[in-house]
C-alpha positions as CSV (number, residue, x, y, z in Angstrom):
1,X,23.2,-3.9,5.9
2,X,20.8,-7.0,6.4
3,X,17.7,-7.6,7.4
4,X,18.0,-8.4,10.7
5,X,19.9,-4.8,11.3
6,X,16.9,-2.2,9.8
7,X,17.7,1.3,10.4
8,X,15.8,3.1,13.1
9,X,12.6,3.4,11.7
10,X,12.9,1.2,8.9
11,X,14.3,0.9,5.2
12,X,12.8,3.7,2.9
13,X,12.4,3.6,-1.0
14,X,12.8,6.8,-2.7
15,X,10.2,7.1,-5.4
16,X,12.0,9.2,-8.6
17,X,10.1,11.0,-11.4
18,X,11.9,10.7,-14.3
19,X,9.9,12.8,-16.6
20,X,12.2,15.9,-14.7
21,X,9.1,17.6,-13.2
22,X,10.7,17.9,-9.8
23,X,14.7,19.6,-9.5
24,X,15.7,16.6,-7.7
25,X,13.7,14.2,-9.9
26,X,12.6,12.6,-6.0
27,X,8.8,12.3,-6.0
28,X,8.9,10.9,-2.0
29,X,10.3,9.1,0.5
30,X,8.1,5.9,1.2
31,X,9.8,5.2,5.4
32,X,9.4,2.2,7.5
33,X,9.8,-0.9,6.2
34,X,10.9,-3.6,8.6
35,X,13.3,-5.5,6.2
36,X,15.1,-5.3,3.0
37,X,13.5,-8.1,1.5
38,X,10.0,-6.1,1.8
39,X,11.4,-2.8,0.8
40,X,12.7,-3.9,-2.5
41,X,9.6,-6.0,-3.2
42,X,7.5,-2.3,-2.4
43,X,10.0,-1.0,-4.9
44,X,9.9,-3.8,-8.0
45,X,6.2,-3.7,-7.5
46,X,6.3,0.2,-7.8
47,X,8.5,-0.1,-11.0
48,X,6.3,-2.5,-12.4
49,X,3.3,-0.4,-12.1
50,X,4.8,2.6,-13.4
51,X,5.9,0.6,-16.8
52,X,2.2,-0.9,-17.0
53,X,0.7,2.8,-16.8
54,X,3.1,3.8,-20.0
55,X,2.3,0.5,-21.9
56,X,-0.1,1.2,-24.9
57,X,-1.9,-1.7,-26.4
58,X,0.4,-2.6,-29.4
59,X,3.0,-0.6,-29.1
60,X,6.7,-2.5,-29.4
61,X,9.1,-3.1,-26.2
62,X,11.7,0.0,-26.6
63,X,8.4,2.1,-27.1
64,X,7.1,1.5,-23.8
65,X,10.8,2.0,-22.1
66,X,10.9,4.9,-24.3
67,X,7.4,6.2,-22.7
68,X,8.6,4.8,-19.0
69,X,12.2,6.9,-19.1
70,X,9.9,10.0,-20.4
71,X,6.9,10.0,-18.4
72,X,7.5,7.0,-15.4
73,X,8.5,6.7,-11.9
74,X,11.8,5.0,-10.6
75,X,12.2,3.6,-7.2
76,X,15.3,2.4,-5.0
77,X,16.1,1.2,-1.9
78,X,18.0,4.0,0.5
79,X,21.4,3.2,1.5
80,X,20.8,-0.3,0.1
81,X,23.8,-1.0,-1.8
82,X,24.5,-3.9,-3.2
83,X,21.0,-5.8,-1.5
84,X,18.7,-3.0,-2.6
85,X,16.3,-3.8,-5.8
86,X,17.9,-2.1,-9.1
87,X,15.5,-1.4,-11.9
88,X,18.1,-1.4,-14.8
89,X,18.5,-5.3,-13.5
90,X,14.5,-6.0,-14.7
91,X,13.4,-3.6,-16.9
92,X,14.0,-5.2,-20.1
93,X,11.7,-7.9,-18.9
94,X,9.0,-5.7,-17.9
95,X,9.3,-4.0,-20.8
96,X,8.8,-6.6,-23.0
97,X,5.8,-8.8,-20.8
98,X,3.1,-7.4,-19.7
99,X,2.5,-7.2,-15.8
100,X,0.0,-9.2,-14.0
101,X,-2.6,-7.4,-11.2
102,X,-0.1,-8.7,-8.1
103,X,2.9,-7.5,-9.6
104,X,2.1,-4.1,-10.0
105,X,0.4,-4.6,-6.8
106,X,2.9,-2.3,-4.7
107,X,-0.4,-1.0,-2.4
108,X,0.0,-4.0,-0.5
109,X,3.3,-3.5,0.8
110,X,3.1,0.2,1.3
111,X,3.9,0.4,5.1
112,X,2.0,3.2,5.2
113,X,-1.6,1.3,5.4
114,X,-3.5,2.1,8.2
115,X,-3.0,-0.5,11.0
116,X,-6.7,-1.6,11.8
117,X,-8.0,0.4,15.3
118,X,-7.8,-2.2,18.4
119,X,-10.9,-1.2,20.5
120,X,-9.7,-2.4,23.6
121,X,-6.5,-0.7,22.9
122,X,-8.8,2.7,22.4
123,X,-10.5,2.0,25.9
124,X,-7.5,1.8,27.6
125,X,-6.0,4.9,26.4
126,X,-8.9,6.8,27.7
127,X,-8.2,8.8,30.7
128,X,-9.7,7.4,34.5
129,X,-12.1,10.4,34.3
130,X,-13.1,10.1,31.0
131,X,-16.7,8.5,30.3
132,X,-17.5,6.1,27.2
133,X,-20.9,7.7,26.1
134,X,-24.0,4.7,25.6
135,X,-25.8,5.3,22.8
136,X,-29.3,5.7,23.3
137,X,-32.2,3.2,22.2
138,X,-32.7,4.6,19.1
139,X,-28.9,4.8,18.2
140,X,-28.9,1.5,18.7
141,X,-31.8,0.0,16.8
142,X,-34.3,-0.3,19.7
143,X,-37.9,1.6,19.8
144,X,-38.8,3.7,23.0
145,X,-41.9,3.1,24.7
């Protein structure tokens, strides 16, 4: 699979709970990413949080992958194979240094965001018979007389 050939309706990282909560250990299905390149950056910045929120100040590497593997959240890439982000391939680095605010910054490239609302688009989805209401002087800032 590449990036040019997404699947319809995009890649999707599974997000897995590996404190056993859930039968299945899968948390949810994050869907639509346009390419693989973005899904597995969602994913390694998803990771990377989830070690960052078991990391206690001063405590050694293997006690924060200890604390991850208990309490922490895995991702992967669906049906990625070989081109999908592995976590086993970083994790002793992330582990071992501390994370930076735009590496654990997986908000950013959740596809999910709200696209901003196009106001002409809006308009021209309204029906020929609907009416755009004008708001009245003092909606819009102006005295009566």
């Amino acid at each position: 699979m590449s990036d040019l050939f997404a699947p319809e309706g995009g890649f999707v990282v599974r997000i897995l709970d590996l404190s056993g909560a859930s039968a299945d250990n899968i948390v949810e299905e994050v869907k639509g990413f346009p390419t693989m390149m973005h899904a597995n950056a969602f994913a390694r910045a998803y990771v990377r949080d989830s070690v960052e929120r078991c990391r206690v100040p001063g405590t050694a590497s293997r006690e924060v992958l200890a604390s991850w593997f208990a309490y922490g959240e895995d991702a992967e890439v669906v049906d990625a194979g070989e081109q999908g982000w592995k976590s086993a391939n970083e994790l002793d680095d992330f582990v071992a240094h501390p994370a930076s605010e735009i590496e654990r910054d997986w908000r950013t490239l959740d596809p999910r965001l709200e696209e901003p609302v196009d106001p002409d688009a809006v308009l021209e989805d309204l029906d020929d018979d609907e009416e755009v209401e004008e708001p009245d002087e003092d909606e819009r800032g102006g005295h009566a007389s």
